[in-house]
N, C-alpha and C positions, 0 to 999 in steps of 0.2 A: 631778304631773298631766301634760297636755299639754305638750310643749314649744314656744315659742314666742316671734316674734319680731316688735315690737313697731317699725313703718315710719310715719314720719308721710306724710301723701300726698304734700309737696313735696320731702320728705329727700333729698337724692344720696349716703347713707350704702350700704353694703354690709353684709354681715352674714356670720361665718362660722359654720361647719357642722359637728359633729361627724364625723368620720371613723369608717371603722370598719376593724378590722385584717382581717378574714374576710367573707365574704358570711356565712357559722355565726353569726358577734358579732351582723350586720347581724339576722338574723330574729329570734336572743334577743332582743335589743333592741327589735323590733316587736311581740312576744309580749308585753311588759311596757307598750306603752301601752293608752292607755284607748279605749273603743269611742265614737264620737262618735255624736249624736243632733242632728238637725238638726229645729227646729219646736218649740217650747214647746206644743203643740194637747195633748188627750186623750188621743192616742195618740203623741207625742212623749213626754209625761210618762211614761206607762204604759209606757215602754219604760224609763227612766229608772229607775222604781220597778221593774223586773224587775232589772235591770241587780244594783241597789240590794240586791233581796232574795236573789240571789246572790252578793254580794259584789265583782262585777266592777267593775272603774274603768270610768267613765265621765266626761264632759261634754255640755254642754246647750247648744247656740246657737238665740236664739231675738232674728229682726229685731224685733220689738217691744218697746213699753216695759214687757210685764208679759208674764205666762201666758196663754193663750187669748187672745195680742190678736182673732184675727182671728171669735172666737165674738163678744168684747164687739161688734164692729161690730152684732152682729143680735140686743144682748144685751135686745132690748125682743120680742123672740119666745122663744114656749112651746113645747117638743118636746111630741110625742103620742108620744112613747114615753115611759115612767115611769125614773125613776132608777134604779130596777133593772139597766135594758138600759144605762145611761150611764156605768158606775162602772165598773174595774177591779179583778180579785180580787186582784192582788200589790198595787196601790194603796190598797186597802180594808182587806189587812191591815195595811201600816204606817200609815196613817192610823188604826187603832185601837189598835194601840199605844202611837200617841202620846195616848189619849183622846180622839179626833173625836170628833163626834157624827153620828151619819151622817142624813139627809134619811130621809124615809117611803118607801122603796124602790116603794113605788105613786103616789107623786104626779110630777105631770107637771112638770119645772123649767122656768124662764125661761132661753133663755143666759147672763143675767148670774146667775144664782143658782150654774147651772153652773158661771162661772168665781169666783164669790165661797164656794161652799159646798164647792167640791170642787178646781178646780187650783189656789187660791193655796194653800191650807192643805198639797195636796200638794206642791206645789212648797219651800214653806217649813222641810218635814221635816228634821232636822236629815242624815237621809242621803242628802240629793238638792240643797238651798240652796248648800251650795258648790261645787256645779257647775254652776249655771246661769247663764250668761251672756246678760243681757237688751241690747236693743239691739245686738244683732251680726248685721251684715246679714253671710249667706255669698256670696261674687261667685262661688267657682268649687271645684273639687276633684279633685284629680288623684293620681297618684302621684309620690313624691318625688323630683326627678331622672331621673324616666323620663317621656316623654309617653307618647300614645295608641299611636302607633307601635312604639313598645320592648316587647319580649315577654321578654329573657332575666331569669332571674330575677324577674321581674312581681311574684308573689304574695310573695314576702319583701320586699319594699319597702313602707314605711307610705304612708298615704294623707295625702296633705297642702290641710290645708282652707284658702284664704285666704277671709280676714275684713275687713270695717270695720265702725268704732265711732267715733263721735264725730271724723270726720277721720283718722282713724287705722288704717294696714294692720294684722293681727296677722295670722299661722298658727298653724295648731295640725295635730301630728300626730295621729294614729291606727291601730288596728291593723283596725278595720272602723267603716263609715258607716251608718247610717240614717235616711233622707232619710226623714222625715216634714211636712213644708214646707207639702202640702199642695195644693188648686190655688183657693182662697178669693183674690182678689185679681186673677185675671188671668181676666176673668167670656168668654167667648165674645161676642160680633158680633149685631148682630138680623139682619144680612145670613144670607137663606139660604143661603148658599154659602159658611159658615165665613170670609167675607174681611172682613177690617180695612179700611174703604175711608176715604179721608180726608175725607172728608162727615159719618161719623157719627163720627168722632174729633171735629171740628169742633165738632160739639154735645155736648162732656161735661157741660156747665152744664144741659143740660135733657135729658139724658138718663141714669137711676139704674140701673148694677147689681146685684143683690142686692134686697135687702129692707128697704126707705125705711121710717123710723117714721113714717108717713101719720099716727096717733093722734096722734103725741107733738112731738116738736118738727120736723119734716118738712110739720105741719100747713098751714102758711100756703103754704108749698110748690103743695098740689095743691089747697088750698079755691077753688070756683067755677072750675076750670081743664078743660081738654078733654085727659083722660090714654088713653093710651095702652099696654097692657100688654100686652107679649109674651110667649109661652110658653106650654106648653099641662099644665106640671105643679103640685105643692102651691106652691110660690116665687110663681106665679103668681094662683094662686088665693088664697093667702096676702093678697097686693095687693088684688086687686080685692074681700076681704071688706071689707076693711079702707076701701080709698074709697068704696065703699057706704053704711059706716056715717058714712063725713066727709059724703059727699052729704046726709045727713038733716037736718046742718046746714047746708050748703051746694045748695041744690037747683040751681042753676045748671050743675052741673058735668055733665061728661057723660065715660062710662066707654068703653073700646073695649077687646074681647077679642082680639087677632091671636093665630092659630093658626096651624099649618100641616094639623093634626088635617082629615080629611075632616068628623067629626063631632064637635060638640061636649060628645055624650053621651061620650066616651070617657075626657075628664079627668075624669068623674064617677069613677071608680074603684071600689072595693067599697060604696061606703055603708053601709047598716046589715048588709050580710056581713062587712065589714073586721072581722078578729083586732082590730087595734085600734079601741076606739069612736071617738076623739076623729080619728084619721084618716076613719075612717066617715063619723063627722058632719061634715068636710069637704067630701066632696064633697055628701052631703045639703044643705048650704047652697050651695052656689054653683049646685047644679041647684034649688036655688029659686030664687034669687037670676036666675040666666037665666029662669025661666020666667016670674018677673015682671015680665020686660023693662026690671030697671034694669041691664040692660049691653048693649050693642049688642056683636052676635057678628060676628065679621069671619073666616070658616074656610070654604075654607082659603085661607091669602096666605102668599104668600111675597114677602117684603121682598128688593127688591133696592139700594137704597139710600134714603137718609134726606137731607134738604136745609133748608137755611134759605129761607124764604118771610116776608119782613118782619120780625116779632120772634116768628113762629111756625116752626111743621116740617111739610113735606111727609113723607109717607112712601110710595114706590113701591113697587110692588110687584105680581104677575101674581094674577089669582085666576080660575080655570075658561081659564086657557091666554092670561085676556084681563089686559094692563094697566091698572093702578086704582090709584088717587091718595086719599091720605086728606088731606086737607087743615084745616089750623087747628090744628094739633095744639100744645097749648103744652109738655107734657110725655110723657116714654114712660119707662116703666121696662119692662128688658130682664132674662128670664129662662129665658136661651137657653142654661144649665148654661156651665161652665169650662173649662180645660184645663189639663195641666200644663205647668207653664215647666222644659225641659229643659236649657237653659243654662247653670245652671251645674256639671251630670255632662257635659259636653259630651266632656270631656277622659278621660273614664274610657270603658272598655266593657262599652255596656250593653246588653240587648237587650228592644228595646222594640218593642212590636204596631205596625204602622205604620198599624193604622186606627181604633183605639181608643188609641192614645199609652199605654196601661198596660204592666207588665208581661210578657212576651211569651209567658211558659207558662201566666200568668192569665187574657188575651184572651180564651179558649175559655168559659169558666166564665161571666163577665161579660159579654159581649156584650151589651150593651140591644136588641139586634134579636132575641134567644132568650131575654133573664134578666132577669126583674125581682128586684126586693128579697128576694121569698121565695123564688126557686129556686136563687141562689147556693150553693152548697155550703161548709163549710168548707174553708180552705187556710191554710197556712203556709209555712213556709222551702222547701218544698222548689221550691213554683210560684212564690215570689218571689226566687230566684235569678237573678244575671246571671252574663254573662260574669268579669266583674271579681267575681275571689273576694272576698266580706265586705263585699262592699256591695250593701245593700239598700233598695229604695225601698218604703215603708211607708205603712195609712193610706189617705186618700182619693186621694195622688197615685199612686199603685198602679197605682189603676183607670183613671187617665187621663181622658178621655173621658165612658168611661161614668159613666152618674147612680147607680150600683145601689151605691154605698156603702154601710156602716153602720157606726158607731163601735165597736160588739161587736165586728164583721170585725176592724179594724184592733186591738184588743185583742188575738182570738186571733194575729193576724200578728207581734206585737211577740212574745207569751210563745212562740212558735214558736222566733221566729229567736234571741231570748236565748237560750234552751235549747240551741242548735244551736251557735252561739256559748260556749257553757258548756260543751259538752261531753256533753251531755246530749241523745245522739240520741234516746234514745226516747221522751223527752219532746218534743222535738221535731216527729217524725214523727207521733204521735198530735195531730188537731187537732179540735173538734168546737164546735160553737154552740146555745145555746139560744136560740131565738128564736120569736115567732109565725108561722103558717106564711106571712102576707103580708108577713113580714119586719117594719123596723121601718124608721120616717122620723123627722119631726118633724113639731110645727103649735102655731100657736100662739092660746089659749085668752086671748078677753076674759073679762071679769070673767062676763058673763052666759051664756055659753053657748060653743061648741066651738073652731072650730079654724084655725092660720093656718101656715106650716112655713118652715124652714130649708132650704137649698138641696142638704142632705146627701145625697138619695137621691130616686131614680127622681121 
C-alpha cells in the first residue's frame, strides 16, 4: 500500500528514505502508489467505492472514531431529501453485491440511519475495510522533498501526507489527494463581519454550533431558558421548530429569531411550491409558527459581539443603523454556515476563490449571491482542478463558503475525478445530475408531522 513512516511525538529517531537512481525510476514509482482520500463522510467513501470499482489502489484517512463521524453529531435529524438523492451509484453497486439491503429509496433517513444503513456497511466492504484508516488526524500535505516553492520536476514527485493517531506521527505517500474533510466542525462567527472576537470564544459553554438535539438529550439545556438563534436558513429554522415544541412543555421559555434578512418572510422559502414537500412544509411551519407570535423576530441585526453579563449574555448589535442590546440571554445557537480549514493544503498549490474560499474555477457556478441549490449546474474534474496536478478538493469543502452544497454534487465530483484519474477522460468530462429543480437540502421530520435540516445546503 502506502508507504510509511511510523514517529512517536517525543522520538529524536530519523528515518531514511528510498533513493531513486533516475528522476524516470522516481515518476514509475509514483505512478504505482495509491490515490489517497482524505474524510471518511459520503463522499469521501464514494470516492473510495469508485476508486474500488476500478481497481485503483487506494487509502482512507478519516480523524474520527468511525465513518460519518461528523453526520453522527446531527445523527438525531431527518434529511427532506429521500435516499434516493443520498446513495451513490458505484457504492450502491458494491453494496449489492455484497447482498445489502438497500433502504426504500423514497423515505426520508435520519443522519444516524445514514451512517448505520449505508457508510458502515459501505465502509466495511471487504474492498474498501482495509483501507481505512479511523482516527487519523491529517496535520498537513505537501510534496515530497520539494516545498511550495520548488517547481523543477513538481508533478513527478508524490504527495506526502503527515498524520497523527494515538500520539503517534505516520506518512503516507501518494500519487493524487482528495480532500474531502469537509467544512462540518469549524461552524462561522455570529459576529457579522465573519470575525472570531474573543468575547464569543469566551462563551462556548452557552453558545451551540450546529444543530442541538433540543428533543433529546440537549433537553434540560434549553427547557424554561431565554434562547437565542441565529441564522436566517433550514439549521435555523431546524432549531426554533424544535424549541417551540420544548416551549409547550416548558412555557416559560422565550425564543428570539436574529436575522440579518430585511424580511422575515424570505426564510419562508417555496412552501407548498417546493419540488420537495417536507422542505415545503418547513417553511409552512415556521411561518405559522411566526405568525402566532411564539418567536420574537429580531430582523434585521447584525451582531457585533457577544459578552458575559452575570451568568447571562449580552448580545450587541446595530439594527436600522441604531445600536441594540438583547439582554438576558441564557443561551444562542449559532447558524451562521462554515468555512473551510485550508491549513492543512497550505504547503501545496492551490487555487482558491478568495471570497467564497471554494475552488477557484467553481466560484462562478456557486456563488450564493447568484445560485441557490437548484441552479448549480453540474461539474466535475475539470472545474475542480488546481494548480497542483492530482490534487483535488472534493464534496462540501469545494464549495467553501458557499451554503449551496449537495451530496449528489459531491458524488458526481468524486466519479468525475476517478475517471480522470483512471484514464477515462470521457468519462470524465461528461458530468450530469438528477435532481429536483429547487435542488435538494435536508430537514428533519418528528414523529407527527414535517420538517427540521442539516446544515448541508443553502
Amino acid at each position: 500500500m502506502s508507504q510509511a513512516i511510523n514517529i512517536p511525538l517525543r522520538a529524536q529517531s530519523c528515518c531514511s528514505l528510498k533513493t531513486y537512481s533516475s528522476e524516470n525510476e522516481r515518476e514509475q514509482q509514483m505512478n504505482r502508489l495509491p490515490v489517497a482520500v482524505i474524510g471518511g463522510g459520503p463522499v469521501g467513501l464514494a470516492a473510495a467505492a469508485h476508486l474500488a470499482s476500478r481497481g485503483e489502489s487506494f487509502f482512507l484517512l478519516e480523524a474520527g472514531n468511525q465513518v460519518g463521524a461528523n453526520i453522527a453529531t446531527w445523527g438525531h435529524v431527518r434529511l427532506f431529501s429521500p435516499w434516493r438523492y443520498n446513495m451513490d451509484k458505484a457504492a450502491l453497486t458494491l453494496l449489492e453485491k455484497h447482498h445489502w439491503q438497500q433502504p426504500n429509496p423514497e423515505v426520508l433517513p435520519t443522519g444516524k440511519e445514514v451512517v448505520d444503513q449505508y457508510l458502515k456497511p459501505l465502509s466495511n466492504l471487504p474492498e474498501i475495510k482495509p483501507f481505512v484508516h479511523l482516527n487519523t488526524r491529517v496535520l498537513s500535505i505537501s510534496k515530497k522533498d520539494t516545498d511550495k516553492m520548488k517547481t523543477a520536476n513538481r508533478e513527478n514527485r508524490p504527495f506526502i501526507i503527515y498524520t497523527e493517531k494515538d500520539g503517534v506521527y505516520k506518512t503516507f505517500e501518494a500519487r493524487a489527494v482528495l480532500d474531502s474533510s469537509g467544512t462540518w466542525g469549524n461552524p462561522n462567527p455570529s459576529n457579522s463581519s465573519g470575525i472570531w472576537l474573543k468575547e464569543e470564544k469566551s462563551l462556548k459553554e452557552k453558545i451551540f454550533y450546529g444543530i442541538p438535539d433540543i428533543l433529546g438529550n440537549e433537553k434540560e439545556r434549553y427547557a424554561n431558558k431565554r434562547v437565542a438563534v441565529v441564522g436566517g436558513g433550514h439549521s435555523a429554522v431546524n432549531a426554533l421548530l424544535d424549541l417551540a415544541k420544548l416551549k409547550e412543555s416548558f412555557p416559560e421559555m422565550d425564543i428570539l429569531w436574529i436575522m440579518r434578512r430585511q424580511r422575515v418572510e424570505d426564510a419562508y422559502g417555496g412552501e407548498e411550491k417546493d419540488a420537495l414537500a417536507a422542505r415545503g412544509a418547513l417553511g409552512s411551519r415556521i411561518h405559522q409558527l411566526v405568525d402566532a407570535k411564539r418567536v420574537s423576530i429580531v430582523t434585521p441585526f447584525r451582531i457585533q459581539f457577544v459578552k458575559q453579563s452575570s451568568n447571562k449574555m449580552e448580545i450587541i448589535g446595530t439594527r436600522n443603523q441604531k445600536e441594540t442590546t438583547l439582554s438576558a440571554v441564557d443561551e444562542m445557537i449559532v447558524n451562521a454556515g462554515s468555512r473551510p480549514d485550508l491549513t492543512i493544503v497550505n504547503e501545496l498549490r492551490t487555487s482558491i476563490d478568495s471570497a467564497t474560499e471554494s475552488v477557484e474555477l467553481l466560484a462562478p457556478l456557486i456563488d450564493p449571491n447568484i445560485h441557490s441549490c437548484g441552479t448549480v449546474r453540474p461539474h466535475g474534474e475539470k472545474e475542480l482542478r488546481h494548480s497542483e496536478k492530482n490534487f483535488y478538493i472534493v464534496g462540501a469543502k469545494s464549495y467553501g463558503r458557499a451554503p449551496t452544497f449537495l451530496m449528489a454534487t459531491g458524488y458526481e465530483q468524486v466519479r468525475s475525478v476517478v475517471a480522470h484519474l483512471s484514464g477515462d477522460l470521457v468519462a470524465a468530462e461528461k458530468v450530469e445530475l438528477d435532481l429536483p429543480e429547487t435542488g435538494v437540502c435536508s430537514v428533519n421530520l418528528n414523529a407527527k408531522s414535517s420538517c427540521e435540516n442539516s446544515t448541508s445546503c443553502c
